[in-house]
C-alpha atoms as one frame of an Amber mdcrd trajectory, in Angstrom:
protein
  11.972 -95.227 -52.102  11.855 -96.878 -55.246   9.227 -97.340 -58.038   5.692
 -99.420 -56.785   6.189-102.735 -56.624  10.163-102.399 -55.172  10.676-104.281
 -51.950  13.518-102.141 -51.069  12.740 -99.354 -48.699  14.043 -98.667 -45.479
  11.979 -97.696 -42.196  12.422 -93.649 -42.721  11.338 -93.660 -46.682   8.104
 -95.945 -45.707   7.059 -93.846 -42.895   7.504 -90.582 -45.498   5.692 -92.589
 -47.565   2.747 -93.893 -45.388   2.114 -90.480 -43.659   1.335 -89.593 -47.412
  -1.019 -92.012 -48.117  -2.893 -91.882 -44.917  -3.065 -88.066 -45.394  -4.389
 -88.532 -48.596  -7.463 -90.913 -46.945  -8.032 -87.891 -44.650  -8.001 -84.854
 -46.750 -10.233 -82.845 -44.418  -7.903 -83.785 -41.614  -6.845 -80.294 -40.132
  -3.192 -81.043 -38.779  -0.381 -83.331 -40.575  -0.360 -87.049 -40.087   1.894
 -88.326 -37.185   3.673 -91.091 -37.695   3.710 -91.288 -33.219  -0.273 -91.720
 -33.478  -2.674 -94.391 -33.320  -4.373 -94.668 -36.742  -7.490 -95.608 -35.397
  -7.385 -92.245 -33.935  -7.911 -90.583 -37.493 -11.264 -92.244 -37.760 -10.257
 -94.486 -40.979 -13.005 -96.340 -41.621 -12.775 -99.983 -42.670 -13.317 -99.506
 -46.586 -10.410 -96.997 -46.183  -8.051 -99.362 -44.347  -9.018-102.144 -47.132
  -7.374 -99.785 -49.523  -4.599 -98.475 -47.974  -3.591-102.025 -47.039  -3.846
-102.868 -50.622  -1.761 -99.604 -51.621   1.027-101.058 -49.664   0.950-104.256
 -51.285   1.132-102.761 -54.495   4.086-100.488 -53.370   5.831-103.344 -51.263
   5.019-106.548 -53.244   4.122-108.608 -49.919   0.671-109.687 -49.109  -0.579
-107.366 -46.442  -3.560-108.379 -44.412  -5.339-105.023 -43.585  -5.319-106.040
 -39.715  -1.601-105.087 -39.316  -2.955-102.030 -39.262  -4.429-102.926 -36.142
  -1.600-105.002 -35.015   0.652-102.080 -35.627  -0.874 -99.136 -34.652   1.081
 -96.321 -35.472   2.961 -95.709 -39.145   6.128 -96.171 -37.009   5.188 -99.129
 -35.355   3.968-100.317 -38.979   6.537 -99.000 -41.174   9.088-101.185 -38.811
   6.978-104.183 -39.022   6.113-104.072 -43.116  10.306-103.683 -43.552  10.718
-106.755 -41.463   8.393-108.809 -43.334   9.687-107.205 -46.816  13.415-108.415
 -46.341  11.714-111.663 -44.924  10.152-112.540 -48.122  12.659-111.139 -50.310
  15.406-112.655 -48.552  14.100-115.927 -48.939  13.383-115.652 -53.042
C-alpha cells in the first residue's frame, strides 16, 4: 500500500493493513487479529473506534464515519467496503 494519504490500495493490502492497526488498539489481545471476526468481538471501545476510524481517513483520504465499523463488521467485510468507496470518490475527482 502506498504512503498515508494514497487512495490506492486494493482489498488484500487494506486488510494487512487494518489487522495492524486494530492489533495495535488491542495490545494485550492474546491471539492475532482475524480479519473473519466481528470487531465488536475484540471489545474496542468507542474512543478506540473514534480513532481507528480517523486512522483510516488519514491513510485513505475519504471521510470515514466511525459507524462503518458497525456497518461492516469484520476487516474483510470493511476493507471491501472502504475500497469501494475509495475508487468512488477518486474516480469521480
Amino acid at each position: 500500500m502506498d504512503k498515508p494519504g494514497t487512495a490506492s490500495a486494493t482489498v488484500e493490502e487494506l486488510v494487512d493493513w487494518l489487522v495492524a492497526r486494530v492489533g495495535e488498539y488491542l495490545p494485550e489481545l492474546a491471539e492475532p487479529v482475524s480479519p473473519d471476526r466481528e470487531l465488536g468481538e475484540y471489545g474496542l471501545d468507542s474512543i478506540a473506534v473514534l480513532a481507528f476510524a480517523a486512522d483510516v481517513e488519514e491513510r485513505l483520504a475519504i471521510p470515514v464515519d466511525p459507524t462503518v465499523v458497525w456497518d461492516h463488521p469484520t476487516i474483510e467485510q470493511l476493507a471491501t467496503f472502504l475500497v469501494a468507496e475509495t475508487e468512488g470518490r477518486h474516480g469521480a475527482e
